[in-house]
N, C-alpha and C positions, 0 to 999 in steps of 0.2 A: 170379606171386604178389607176388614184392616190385616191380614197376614199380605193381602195386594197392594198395598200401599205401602206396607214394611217392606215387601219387595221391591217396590219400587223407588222407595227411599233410599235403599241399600245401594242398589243398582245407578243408584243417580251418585252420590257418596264415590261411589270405586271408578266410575268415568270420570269423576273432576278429580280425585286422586292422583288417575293414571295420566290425565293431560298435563297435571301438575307436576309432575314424575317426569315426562317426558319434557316440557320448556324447561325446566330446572337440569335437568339432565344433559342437553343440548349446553347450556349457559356454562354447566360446570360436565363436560364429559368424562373424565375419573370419576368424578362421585356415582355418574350415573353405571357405568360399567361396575365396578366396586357394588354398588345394588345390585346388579342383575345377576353378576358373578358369585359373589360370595353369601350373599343374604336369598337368593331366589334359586342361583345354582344352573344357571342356563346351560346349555351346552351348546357351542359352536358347532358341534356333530351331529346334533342333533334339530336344530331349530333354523329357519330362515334367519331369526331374527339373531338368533347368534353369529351367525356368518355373516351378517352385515357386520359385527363388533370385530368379528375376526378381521376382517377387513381394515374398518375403520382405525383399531389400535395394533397395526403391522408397524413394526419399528425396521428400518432401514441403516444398520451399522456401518459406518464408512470408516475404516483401516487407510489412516496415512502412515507411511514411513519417511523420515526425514531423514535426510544425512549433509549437513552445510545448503542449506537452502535458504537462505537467507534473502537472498535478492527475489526471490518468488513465493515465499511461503504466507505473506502475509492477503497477497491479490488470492493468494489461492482457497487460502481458509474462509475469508469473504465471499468467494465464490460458491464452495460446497457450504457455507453458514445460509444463503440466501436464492439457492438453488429449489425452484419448485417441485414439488412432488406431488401427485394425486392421490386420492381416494381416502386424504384425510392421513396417510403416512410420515411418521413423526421420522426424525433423522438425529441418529446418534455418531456420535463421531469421534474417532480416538487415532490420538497423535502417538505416534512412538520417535522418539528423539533418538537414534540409531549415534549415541555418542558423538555428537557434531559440537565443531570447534570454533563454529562460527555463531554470530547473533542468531541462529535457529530457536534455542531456547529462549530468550531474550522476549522475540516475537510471538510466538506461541501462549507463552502466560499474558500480553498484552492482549493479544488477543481475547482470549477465554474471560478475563476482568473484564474486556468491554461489553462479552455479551454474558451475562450470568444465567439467562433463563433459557442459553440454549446448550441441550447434554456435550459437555467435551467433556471427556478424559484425557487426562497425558499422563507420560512415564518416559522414566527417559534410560537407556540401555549403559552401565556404565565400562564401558568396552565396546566400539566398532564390530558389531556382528552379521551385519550385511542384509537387504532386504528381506530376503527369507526367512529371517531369522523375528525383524520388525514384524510381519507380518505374522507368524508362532503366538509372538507376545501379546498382539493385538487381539487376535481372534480369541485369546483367554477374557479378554476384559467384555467381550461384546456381551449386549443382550435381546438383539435385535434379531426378529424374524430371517432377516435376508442382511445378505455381508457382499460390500463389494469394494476392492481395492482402489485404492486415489496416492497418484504418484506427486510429491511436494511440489512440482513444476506446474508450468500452466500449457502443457503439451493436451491434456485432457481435458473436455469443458463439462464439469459436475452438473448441468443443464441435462446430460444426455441419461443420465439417473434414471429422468422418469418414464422411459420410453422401456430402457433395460427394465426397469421393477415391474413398469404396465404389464408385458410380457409375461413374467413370472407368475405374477399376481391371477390375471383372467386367465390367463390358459394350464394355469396349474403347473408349471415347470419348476424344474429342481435347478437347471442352470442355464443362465446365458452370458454370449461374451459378445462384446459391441466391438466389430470392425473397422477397422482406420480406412480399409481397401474398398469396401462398399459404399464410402463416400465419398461421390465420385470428384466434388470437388476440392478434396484433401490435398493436400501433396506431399513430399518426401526431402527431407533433408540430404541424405547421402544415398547414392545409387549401393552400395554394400549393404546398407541397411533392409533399403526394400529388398533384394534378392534374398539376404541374410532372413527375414520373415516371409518371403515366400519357398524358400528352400526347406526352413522349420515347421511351418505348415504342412507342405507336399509331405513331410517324413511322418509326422500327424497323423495324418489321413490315409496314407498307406500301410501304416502297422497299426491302427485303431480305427480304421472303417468307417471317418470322420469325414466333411464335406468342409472345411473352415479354410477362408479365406488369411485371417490373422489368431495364430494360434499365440502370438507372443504378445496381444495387444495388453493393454494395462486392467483396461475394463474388465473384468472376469465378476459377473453376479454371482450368488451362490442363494440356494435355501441353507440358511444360515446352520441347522442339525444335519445336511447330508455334508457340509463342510469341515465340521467339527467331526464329524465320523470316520473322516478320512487321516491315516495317520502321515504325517507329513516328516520331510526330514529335512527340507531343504534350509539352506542360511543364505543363498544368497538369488541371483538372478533365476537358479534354477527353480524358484517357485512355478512357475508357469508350466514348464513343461512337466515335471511330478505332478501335477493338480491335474494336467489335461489329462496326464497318461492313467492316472488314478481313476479320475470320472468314470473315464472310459472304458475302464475294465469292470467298472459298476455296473455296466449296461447302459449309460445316458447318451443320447445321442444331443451334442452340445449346438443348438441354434445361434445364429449370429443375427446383428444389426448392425444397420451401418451410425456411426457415430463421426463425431467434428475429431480433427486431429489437427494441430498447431506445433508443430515439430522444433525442437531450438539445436542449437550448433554445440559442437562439443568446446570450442570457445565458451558456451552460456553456460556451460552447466553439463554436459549429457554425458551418464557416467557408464553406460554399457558399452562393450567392447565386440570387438568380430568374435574373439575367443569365446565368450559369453556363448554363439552361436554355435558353435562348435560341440562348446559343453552341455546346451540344450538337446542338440541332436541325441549326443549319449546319452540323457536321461531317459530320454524317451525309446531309445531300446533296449537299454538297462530295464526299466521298469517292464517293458513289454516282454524279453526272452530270459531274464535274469530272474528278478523280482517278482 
């Protein structure tokens, strides 16, 4: 009779415990992960309940490059600072000041001082080295699950984040890229441009065995380790088509979404060129029959 009461004593003790553990854990979620992890040892591989955690503390890195953005960097950073994410996905975010001669930097530390409790990083390149090169620098600083590029402008609306991550996240993928073309109500700033990304695509797709409607789009997700795995070389706009051509010799077959697209004038700002296009095409048969 009394070893059944001490049982049952016990047993009453370890459930107000464990509901204690869990509202406390909820209230302050580090502490409670920090328990389960290091003091209990759970495994995400192993347990339902770790893959809820796995889930729950996915960090989302977002790589901006800067270069004289001045007139948009600020609506932009606000933008990806207070862009929703599901499943409880925290957002880190790291600026690269690509040597800019204008109020870029300026805005940037204003920025970051207004809001303390949310992850930025910045570093600023001292020499002009060209997007590709911001992006190298960036993905060293990351520590995030999943990485996806954001161009200083407001041609992209960091809204489309969670749709790209959902993706990744439930169906287990290594990458995706979100479409300017699949949305149908997008539109296009210069007719060179759209052909210019439908001609780079078409070359895509026929020497990598791809289906992609915008292979040059900005959007590009990534699982943040098959990213880093990849060795990169590019410094400037040819990041896009190295990454795609690279993927794709990995075996990935790259899915798309359609995302918002808000196109500005080369008046406002738009610093790619036709030749850009040109030199994308060679990467990607460079990489494909060369490399």
């Amino acid at each position: 009779m009394i070893k059944q009461i001490k049982k049952r004593h016990f047993f009453c003790i370890l459930v107000y415990w464990w509901a204690f553990l869990i509202q406390w854990g909820f209230e302050n979620p580090c502490n409670l992960q920090t328990i389960l992890i290091e003091k209990f040892v759970f495994s995400a591989e192993k347990t339902t309940f770790g893959a809820y955690f796995e889930i729950m503390y996915n960090i989302l890195s977002i790589i901006i490059p800067v270069y004289n953005e001045e007139t948009t960097l600020e609506r932009l950073l606000e933008k990806v600072i207070h862009a929703k994410l599901a499943n409880g996905v925290e957002k880190e975010i790291i600026i690269i000041n690509d040597c800019s001669h204008d109020g870029s930097e300026t805005i940037a530390k204003q920025v970051i001082a207004r809001y303390p409790d949310v992850s930025i990083k910045y570093t600023r390149h001292e020499a002009n080295a060209g997007k590709g090169m911001a992006i190298r620098t960036g993905l060293q600083l990351t520590t995030g699950n999943y990485v996806v590029i954001q161009d200083a402008d407001l041609e992209y609306d960091p809204q489309d984040f969670d749709s790209l991550l959902n993706y990744l996240i439930t169906c287990k993928k290594k990458v995706v890229y979100g479409s300017r073309f699949l949305g149908r109500e997008n539109r296009h700033s210069y007719l060179s441009f759209y052909l210019g990304g439908r001609l780079v695509s078409f070359f895509a797709n026929i020497l990598y065995g791809q289906h992609l409607t915008d292979e040059p789009t900005c959007y590009k997700m990534f699982d943040a380790a098959l990213l880093k795995s990849i060795p990169l070389h590019c410094t400037g706009f040819e990041f896009c088509p190295e990454v795609t051509a690279k993927v794709s010799k990995l075996g990935y077959k790259i899915k798309e979404l359609p995302i918002h697209y808000y196109p500005r004038s080369i008046g406002e700002g738009k610093k790619i060129k036709w030749y850009d296009g040109v030199e994308a095409i060679w990467i990607l048969l460079k990489y494909r029959f060369i490399k």
